[in-house]
MOPAC internal coordinates of N, CA, C and O (Angstrom, degrees):
PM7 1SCF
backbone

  N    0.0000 0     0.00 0     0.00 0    0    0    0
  C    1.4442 1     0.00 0     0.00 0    1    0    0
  C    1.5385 1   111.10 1     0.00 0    2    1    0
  O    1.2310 1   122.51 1   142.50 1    3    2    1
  N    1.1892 1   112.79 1   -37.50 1    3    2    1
  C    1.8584 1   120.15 1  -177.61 1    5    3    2
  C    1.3795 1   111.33 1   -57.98 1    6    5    3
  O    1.2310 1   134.97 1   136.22 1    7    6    5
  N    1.5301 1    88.64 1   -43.78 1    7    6    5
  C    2.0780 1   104.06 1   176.24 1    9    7    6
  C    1.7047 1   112.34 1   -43.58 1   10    9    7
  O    1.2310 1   137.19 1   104.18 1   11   10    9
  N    1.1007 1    84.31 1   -75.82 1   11   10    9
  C    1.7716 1   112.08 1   177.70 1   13   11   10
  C    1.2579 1   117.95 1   -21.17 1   14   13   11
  O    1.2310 1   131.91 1   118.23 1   15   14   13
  N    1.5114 1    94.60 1   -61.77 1   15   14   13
  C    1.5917 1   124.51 1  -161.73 1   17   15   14
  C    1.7824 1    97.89 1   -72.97 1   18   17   15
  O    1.2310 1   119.49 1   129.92 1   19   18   17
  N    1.5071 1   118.57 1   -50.08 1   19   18   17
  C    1.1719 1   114.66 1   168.20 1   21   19   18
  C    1.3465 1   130.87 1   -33.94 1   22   21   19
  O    1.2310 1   121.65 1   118.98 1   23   22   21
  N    1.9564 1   114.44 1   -61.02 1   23   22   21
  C    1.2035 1   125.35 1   174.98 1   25   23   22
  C    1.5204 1    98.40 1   -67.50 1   26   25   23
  O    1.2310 1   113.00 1   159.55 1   27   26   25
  N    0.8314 1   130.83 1   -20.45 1   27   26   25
  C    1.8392 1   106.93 1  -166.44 1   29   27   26
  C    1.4963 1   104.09 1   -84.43 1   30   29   27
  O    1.2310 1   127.80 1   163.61 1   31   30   29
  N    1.5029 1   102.59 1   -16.39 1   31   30   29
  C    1.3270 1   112.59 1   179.82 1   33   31   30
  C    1.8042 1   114.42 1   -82.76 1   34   33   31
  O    1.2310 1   128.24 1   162.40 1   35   34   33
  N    1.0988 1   101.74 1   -17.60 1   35   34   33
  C    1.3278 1   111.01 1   165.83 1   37   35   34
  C    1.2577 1   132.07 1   -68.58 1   38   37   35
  O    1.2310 1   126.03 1   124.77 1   39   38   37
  N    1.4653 1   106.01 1   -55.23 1   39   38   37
  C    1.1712 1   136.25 1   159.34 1   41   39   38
  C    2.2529 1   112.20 1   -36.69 1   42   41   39
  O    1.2310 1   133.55 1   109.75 1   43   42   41
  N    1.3184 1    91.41 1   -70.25 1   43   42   41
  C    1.2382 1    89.07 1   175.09 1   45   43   42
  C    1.1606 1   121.91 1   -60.95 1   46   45   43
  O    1.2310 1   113.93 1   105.06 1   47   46   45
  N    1.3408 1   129.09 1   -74.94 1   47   46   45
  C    1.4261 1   111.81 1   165.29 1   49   47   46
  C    1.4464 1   135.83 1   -24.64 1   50   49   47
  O    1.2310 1   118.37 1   136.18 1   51   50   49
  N    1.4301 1   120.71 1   -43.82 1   51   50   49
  C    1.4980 1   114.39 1  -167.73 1   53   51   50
  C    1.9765 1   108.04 1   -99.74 1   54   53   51
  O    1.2310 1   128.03 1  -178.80 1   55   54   53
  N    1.6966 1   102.15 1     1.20 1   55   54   53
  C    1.3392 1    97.95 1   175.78 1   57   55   54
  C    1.8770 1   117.74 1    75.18 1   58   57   55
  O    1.2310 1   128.45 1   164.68 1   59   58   57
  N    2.0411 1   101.33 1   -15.32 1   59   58   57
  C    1.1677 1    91.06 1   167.11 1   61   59   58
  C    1.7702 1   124.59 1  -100.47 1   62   61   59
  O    1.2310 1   115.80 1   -39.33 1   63   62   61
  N    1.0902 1   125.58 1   140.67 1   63   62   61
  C    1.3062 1   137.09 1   168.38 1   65   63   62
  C    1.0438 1   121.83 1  -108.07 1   66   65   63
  O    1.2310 1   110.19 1  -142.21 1   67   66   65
  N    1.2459 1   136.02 1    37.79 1   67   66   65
  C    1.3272 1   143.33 1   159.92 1   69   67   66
  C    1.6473 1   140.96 1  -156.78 1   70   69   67
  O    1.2310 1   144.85 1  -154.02 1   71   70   69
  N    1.4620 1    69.30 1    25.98 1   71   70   69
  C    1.9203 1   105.04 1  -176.70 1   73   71   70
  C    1.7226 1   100.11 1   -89.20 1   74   73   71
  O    1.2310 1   113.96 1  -108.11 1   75   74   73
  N    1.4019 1   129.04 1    71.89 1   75   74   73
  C    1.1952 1   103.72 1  -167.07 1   77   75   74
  C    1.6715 1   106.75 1   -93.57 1   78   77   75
  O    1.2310 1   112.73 1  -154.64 1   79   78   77
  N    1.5933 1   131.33 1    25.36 1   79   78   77
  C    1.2526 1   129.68 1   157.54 1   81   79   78
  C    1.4386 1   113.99 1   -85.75 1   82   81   79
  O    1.2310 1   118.35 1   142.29 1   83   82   81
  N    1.5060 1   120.75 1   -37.71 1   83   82   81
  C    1.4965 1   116.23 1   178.28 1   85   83   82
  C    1.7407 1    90.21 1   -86.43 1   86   85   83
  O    1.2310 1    94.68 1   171.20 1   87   86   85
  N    1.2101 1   161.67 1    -8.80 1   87   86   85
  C    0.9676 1   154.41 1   132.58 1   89   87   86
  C    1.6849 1   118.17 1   -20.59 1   90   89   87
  O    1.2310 1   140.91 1   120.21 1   91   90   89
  N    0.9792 1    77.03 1   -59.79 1   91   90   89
  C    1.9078 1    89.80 1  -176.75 1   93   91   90
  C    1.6711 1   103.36 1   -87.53 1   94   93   91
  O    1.2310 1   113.26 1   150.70 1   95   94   93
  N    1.2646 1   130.34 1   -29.30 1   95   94   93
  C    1.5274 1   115.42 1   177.36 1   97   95   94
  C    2.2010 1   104.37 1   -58.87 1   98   97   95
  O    1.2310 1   144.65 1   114.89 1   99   98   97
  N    1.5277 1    69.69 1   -65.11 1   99   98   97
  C    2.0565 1    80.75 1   176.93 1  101   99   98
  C    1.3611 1   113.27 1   -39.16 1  102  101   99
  O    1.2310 1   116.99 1   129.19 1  103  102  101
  N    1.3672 1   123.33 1   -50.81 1  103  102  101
  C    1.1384 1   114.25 1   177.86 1  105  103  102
  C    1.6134 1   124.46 1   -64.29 1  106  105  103
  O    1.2310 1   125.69 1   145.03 1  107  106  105
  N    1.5326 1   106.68 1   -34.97 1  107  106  105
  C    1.3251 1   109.89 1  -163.12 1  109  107  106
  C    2.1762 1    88.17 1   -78.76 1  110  109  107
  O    1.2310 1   122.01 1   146.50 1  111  110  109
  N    1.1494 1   113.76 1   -33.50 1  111  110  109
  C    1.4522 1   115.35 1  -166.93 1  113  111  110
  C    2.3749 1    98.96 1   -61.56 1  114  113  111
  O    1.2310 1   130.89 1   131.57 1  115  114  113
  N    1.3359 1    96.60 1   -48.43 1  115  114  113
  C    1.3716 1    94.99 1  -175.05 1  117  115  114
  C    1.4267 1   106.32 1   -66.61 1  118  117  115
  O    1.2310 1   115.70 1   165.14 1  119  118  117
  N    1.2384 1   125.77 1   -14.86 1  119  118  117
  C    1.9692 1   117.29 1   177.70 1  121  119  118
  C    2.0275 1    93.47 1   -85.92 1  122  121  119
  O    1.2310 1   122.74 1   154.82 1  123  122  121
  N    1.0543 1   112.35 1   -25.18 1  123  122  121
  C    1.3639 1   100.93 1   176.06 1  125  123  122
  C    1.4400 1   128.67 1   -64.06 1  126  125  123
  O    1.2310 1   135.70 1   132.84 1  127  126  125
  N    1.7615 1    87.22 1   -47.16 1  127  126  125
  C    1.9366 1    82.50 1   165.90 1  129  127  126
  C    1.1473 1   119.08 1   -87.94 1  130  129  127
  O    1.2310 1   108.42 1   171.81 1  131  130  129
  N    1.2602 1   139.26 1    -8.19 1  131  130  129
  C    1.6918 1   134.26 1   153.75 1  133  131  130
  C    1.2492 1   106.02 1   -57.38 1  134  133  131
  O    1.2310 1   105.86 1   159.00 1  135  134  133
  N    1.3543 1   143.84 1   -21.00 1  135  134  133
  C    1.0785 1   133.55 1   175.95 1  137  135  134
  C    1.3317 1   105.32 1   -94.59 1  138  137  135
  O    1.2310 1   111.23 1   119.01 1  139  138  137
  N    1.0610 1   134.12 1   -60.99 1  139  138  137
  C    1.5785 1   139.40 1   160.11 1  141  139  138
  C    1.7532 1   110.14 1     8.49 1  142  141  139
  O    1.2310 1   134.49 1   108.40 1  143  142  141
  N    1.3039 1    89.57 1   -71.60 1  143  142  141
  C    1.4599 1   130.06 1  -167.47 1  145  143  142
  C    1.8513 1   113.38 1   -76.31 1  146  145  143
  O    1.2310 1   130.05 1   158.76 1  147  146  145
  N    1.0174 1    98.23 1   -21.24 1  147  146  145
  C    1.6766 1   111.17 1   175.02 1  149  147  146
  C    1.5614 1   112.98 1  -147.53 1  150  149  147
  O    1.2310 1   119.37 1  -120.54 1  151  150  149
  N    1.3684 1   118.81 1    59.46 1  151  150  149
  C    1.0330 1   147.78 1  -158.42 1  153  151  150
  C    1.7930 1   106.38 1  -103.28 1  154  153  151
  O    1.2310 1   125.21 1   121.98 1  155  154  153
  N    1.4743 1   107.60 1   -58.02 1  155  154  153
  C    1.7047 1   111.38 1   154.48 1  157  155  154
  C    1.9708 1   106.06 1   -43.17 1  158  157  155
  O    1.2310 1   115.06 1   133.33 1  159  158  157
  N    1.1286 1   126.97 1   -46.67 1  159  158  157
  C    1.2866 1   119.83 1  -151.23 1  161  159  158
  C    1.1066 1    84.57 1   -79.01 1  162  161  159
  O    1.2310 1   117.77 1   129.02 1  163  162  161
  N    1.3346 1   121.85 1   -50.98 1  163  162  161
  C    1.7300 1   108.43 1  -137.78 1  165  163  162
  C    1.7586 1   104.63 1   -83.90 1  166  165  163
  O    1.2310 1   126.12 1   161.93 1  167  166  165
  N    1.5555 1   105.84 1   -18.07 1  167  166  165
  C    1.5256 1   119.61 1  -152.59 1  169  167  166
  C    1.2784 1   106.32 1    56.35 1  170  169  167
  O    1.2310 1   124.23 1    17.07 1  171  170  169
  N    1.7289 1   109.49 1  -162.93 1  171  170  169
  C    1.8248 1   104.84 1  -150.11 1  173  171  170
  C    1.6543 1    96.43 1  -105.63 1  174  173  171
  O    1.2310 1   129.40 1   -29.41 1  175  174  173
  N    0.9930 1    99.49 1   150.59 1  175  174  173
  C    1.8776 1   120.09 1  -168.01 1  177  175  174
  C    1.4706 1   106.58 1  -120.72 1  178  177  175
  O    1.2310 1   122.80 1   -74.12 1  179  178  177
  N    1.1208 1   112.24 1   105.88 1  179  178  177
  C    2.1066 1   122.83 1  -175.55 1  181  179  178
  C    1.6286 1    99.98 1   -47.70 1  182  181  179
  O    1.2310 1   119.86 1   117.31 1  183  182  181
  N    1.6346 1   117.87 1   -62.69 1  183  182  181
  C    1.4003 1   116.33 1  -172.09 1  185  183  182
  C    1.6652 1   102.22 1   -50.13 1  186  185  183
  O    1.2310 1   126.35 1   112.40 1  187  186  185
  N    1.6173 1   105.40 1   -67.60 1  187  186  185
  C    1.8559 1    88.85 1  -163.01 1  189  187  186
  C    1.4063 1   109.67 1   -67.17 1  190  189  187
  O    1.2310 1   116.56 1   175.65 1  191  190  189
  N    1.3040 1   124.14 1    -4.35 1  191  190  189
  C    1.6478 1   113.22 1   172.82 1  193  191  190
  C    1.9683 1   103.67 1   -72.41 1  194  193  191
  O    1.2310 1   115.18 1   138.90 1  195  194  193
  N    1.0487 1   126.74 1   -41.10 1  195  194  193
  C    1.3640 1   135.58 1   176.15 1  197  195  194
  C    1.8187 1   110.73 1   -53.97 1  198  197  195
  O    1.2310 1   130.80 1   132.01 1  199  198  197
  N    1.2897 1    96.77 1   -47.99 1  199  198  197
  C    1.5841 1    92.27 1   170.19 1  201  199  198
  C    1.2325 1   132.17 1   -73.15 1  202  201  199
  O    1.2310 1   125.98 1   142.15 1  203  202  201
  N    1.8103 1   106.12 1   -37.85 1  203  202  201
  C    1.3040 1   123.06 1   171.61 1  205  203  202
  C    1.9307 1   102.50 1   -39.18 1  206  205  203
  O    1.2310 1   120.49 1   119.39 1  207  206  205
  N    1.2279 1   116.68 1   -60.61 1  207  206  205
  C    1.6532 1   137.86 1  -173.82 1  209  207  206
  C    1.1013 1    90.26 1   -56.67 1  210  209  207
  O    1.2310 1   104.49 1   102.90 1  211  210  209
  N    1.4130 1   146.24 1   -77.10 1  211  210  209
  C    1.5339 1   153.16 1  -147.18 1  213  211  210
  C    1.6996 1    97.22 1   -61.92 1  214  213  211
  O    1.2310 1   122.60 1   138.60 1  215  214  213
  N    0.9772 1   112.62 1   -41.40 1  215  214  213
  C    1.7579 1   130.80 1  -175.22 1  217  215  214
  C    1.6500 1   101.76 1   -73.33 1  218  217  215
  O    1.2310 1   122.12 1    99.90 1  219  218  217
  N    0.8630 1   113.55 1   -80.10 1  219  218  217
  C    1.5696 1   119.20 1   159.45 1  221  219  218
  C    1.3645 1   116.86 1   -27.64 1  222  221  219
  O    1.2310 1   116.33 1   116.14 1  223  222  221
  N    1.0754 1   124.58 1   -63.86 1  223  222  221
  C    2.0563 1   130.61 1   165.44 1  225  223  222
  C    1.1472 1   114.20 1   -30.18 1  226  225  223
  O    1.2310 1   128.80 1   139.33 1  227  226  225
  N    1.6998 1   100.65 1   -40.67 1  227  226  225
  C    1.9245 1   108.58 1  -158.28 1  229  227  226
  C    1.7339 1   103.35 1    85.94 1  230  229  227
  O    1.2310 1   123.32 1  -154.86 1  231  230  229
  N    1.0121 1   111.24 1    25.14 1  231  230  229
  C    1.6225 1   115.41 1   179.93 1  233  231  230
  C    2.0399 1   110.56 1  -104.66 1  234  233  231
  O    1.2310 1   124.09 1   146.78 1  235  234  233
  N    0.7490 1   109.75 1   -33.22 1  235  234  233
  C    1.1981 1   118.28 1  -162.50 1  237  235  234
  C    1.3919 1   108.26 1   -59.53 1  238  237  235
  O    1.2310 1   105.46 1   163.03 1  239  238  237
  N    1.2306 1   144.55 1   -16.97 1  239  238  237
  C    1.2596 1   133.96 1   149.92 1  241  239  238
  C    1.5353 1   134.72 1   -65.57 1  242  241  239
  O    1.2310 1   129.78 1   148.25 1  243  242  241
  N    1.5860 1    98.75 1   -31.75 1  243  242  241
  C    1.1045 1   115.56 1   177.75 1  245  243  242
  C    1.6919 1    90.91 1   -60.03 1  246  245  243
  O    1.2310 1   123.04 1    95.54 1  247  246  245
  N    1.6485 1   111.78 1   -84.46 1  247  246  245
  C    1.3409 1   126.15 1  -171.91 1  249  247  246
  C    1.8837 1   112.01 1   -27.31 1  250  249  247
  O    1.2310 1   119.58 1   144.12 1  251  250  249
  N    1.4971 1   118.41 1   -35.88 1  251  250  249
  C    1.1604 1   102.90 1   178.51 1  253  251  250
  C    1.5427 1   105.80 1   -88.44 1  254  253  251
  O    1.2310 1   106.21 1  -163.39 1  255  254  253
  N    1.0211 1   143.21 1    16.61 1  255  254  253
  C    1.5304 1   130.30 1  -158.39 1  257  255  254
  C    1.7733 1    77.47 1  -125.36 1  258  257  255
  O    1.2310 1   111.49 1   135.37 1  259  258  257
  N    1.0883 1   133.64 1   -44.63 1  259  258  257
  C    1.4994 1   127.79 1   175.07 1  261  259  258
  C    1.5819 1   109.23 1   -47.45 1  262  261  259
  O    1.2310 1   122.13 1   129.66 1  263  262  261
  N    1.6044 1   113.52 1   -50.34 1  263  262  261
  C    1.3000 1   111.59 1   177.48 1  265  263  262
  C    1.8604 1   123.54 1   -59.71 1  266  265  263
  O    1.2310 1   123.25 1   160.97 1  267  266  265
  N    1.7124 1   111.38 1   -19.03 1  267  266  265
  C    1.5302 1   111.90 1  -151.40 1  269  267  266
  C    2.1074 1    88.49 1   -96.04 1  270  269  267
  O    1.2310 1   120.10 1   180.00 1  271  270  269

């Protein structure tokens, strides 16, 4: 749902809907700080720790635009 909610939030704000790389950054960036932020609850998660790093690098756009 955080995912989702991110890109749709993208979407709305920037008026584009068919950007699906900043689609997927926004989204993947808003599950980071839900996790950030509820990090005791969730305990530690391998995928968002990998993005967290890729994001942090300055890689993470690259890395998702390789995947799309």
């Amino acid at each position: 749902m955080i995912y989702l909610a991110g890109w749709a939030s993208y979407c709305i704000e920037n008026n584009d809907y068919k950007n699906e790389l900043q689609g997927n950054i926004r989204g993947i960036e808003s599950v980071i700080a839900f996790y950030n932020a509820n990090k005791k609850t969730t305990g530690k998660i391998k995928t968002i720790e990998r993005y967290k790093k890729l994001k942090k690098k300055g890689k993470l756009e690259k890395h998702l635009q390789s995947k799309l």
